[in-house]
N, C-alpha and C positions, 0 to 999 in steps of 0.2 A: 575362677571360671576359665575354661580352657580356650583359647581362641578357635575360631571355627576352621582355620585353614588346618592347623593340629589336630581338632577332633575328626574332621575330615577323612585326614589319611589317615590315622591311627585307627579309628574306631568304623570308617566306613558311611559316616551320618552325613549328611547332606550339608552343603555348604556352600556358600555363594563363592563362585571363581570369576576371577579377570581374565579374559583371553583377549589377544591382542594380533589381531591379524593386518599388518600393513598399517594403516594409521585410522584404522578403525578398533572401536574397544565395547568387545561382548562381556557380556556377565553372565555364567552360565548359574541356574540355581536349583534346587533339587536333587541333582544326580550326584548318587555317592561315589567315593572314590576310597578304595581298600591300600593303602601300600602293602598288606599282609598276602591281597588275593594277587597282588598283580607285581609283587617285587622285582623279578625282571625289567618289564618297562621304568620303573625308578631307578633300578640299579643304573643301566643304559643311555639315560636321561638326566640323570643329576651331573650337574658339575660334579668337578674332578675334586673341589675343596669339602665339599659335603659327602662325594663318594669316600673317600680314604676317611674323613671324620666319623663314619656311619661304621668302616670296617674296624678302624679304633675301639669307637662306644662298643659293639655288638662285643668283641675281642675281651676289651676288660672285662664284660655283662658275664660272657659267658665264664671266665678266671673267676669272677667270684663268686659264682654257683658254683662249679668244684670246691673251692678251698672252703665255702660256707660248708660242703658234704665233711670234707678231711676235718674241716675244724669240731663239728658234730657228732662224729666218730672217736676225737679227741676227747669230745666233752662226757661221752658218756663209759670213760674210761679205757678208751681201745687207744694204740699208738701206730695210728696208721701210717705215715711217715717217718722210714730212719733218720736220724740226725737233724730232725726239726724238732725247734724247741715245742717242748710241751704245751698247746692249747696259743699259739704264736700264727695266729690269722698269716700273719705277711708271708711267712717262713711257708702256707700252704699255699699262700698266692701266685707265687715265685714257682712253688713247683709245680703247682696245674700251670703256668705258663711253660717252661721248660716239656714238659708231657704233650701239652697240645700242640708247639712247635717242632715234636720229636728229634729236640735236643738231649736230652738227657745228660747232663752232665758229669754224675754220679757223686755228686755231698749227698742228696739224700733220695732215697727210694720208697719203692712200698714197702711194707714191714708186716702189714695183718692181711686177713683176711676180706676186710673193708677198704683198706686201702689198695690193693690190687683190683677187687670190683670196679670202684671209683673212679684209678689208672685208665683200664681198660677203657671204661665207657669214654673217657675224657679222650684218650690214643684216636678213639675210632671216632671222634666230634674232631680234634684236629685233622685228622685225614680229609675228611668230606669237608669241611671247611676251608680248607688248604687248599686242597680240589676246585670248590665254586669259586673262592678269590682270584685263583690263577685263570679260570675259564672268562669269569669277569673283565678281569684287568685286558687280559689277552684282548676280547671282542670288543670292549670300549678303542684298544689302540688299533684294532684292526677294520673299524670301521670306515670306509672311504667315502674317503668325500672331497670337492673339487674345491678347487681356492682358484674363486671367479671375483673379480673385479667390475660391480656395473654401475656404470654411468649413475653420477646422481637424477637426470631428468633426462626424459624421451623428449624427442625434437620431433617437426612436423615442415618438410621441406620438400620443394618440387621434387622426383628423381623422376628422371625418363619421363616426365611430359605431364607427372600426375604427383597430388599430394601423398606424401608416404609419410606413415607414422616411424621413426625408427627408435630403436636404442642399442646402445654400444656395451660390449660386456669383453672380461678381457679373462685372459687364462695367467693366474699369475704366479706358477709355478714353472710357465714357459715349456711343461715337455709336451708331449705329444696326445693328446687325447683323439681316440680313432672314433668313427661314425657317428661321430656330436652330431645332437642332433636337439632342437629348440621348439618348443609353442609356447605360444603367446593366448592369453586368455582375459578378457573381460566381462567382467561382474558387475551388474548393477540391479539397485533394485527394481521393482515396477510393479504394476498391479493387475490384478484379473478384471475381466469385464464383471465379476462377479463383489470386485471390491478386495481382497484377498491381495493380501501383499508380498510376495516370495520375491528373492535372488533368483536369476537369470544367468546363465554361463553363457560364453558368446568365446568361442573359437575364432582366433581373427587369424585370418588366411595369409603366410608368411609365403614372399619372393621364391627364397628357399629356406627351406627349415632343415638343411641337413650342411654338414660340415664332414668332408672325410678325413681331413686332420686340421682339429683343431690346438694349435702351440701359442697364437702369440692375441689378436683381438678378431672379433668377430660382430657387426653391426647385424644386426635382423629387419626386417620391413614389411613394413603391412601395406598394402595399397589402400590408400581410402576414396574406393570409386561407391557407386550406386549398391552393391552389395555389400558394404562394409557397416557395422552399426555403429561406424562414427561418421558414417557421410553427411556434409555438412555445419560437420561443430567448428564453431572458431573459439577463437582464446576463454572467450566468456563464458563459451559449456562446459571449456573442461576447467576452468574456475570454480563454477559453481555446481559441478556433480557431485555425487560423494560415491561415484562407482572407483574400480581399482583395478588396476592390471596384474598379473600375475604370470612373469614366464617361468618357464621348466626347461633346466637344463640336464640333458643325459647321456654319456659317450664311454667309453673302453679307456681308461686310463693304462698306458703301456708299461710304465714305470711300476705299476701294483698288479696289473696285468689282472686289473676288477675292474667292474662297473662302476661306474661315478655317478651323482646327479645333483644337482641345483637348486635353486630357485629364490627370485625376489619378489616382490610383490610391494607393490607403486600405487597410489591416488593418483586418479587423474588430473588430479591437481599438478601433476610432478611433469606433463606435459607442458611444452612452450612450443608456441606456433610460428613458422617463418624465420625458423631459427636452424640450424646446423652444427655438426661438431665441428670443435678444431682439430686439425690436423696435427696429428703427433709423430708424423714418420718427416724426417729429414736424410738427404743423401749428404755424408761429409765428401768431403776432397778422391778419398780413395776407392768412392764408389761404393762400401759399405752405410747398410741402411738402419739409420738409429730409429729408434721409437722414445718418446718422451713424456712418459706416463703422468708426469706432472701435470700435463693439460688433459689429461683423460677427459676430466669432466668440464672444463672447460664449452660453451655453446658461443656461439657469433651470429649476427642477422645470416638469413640462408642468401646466398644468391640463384639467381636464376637458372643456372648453369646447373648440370647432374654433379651432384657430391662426388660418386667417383665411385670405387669398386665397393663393396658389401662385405668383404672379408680381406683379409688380411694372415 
């Protein structure tokens, strides 16, 4: 029996999938899913050990459709390849390898009529193939994306006179990324007055949500006043909800001189109330300013007093 995640992609049939968003876990069931329709997005999306194993498989797959033609051509008396041995499988493996890598090394060539058809076809399958693997490889390495560093838990501490939700996220490539810029979102379920159960998006209104150069960390903050859909929750709501936060991070990376973007996605569980980050910037002696990533995630009881500036 084939397993259904197998027959799934291979054959397009329906099969029950795990999706996993933040610390909740869906199971999608019904909807087919083609690798044949939609190769692209697999290609894109596999890891890198499954991507080169897949280019491997196909590689041989295709090697031994040639050489099974050459060895067929042998078999019913033609000698399509010079200086391979007669009806010598390997001896035609080798050389549709050498043909669709457009090596040629010259031990052996085509010789008939069959084996130059063969040639041909197999020349013009390593071109195009040669072609999509390099376009491949290329746009898998060429894909940007930011190396952000965020807090393991969102804190909830006075600033400027009001509870403020925060969380701290850091750039940890240290260059410069231009017009960062951040939302923050919350999701929870709820119901219709009709009974009807959907998800709910909830835009929570950030301090500021924009950064013109973002290099080293950056905290964000929600205010949680009377318009906020957390006003009011203490430790034990957000304990016991099972909504999720999800920010989006997006800016002008200078160094690839592309577009960058982000994002993590948090239970509100992962919040803690009356709590604050610690401080990871020290001055030493010469008036130069260390940061000490070690305590990134570090939290401490909040004080009273405003945490202090929002970016860094």
């Amino acid at each position: 029996m084939i397993p259904g995640r197998v027959r799934e992609r291979l054959f397009g049939q329906p099969a029950s999938r795990v999706i996993r968003i933040g610390e909740r876990t869906l199971i999608s069931e019904g909807l087919p899913r083609n690798v044949w329709s939609d190769q692209h997005h697999y290609a894109m999306t596999a890891g890198w050990p499954a991507f080169f194993a897949t280019l491997a498989l196909l590689f041989t797959l295709i090697n031994l459709f040639f050489a099974s033609l050459y060895w067929l051509g042998a078999y019913f008396g033609d000698d399509p390849i010079a200086n391979a041995r007669p009806g010598a499988f390997l001896d035609y493996f080798f050389f549709s390898v050498e043909t669709l890598a457009t090596v040629g090394y010259g031990d052996m060539h085509p010789h008939s009529l069959w084996g130059h058809v063969i040639a041909t076809v197999a020349t013009f399958t390593g071109i195009c193939s040669m072609a999509i693997t390099a376009g491949l490889t290329f746009a898998r390495f060429a894909q940007p994306q930011a190396r952000l560093l965020f807090a393991r838990n969102l804190v909830v501490a006075e600033h400027e006179g009001a509870p403020t939700l925060m969380l701290r996220f850091a750039n940890e490539r240290h260059n410069a990324i231009t017009e960062a810029s951040a939302k923050l979102w919350l999701i929870r379920s709820e119901r219709t007055l009709e009974g009807s159960a959907f998800r709910r998006f909830y835009p929570l209104k950030l301090t500021r949500d924009e950064n013109p150069i973002f290099a080293l960390s950056w905290t964000i903050m929600h205010v949680i006043d009377e318009t906020s859909p957390l006003y009011g929750w203490a430790q034990e709501d957000f304990d016991a909800s099972d909504a999720s936060l999800i920010v989006i991070f997006s800016g002008h990376d200078e160094s690839s001189n592309q577009a960058v973007r982000g994002r993590r996605i948090y239970s509100v569980r992962d919040v803690v109330v009356d709590h604050e980050y610690a401080d990871i910037t020290r001055l030493d002696q010469n008036g130069a300013m260390t940061f000490d990533y070690t305590k990134f995630h570090d939290i401490k009881p909040a004080r009273r007093k405003s945490p202090g500036s929002d970016t860094i």
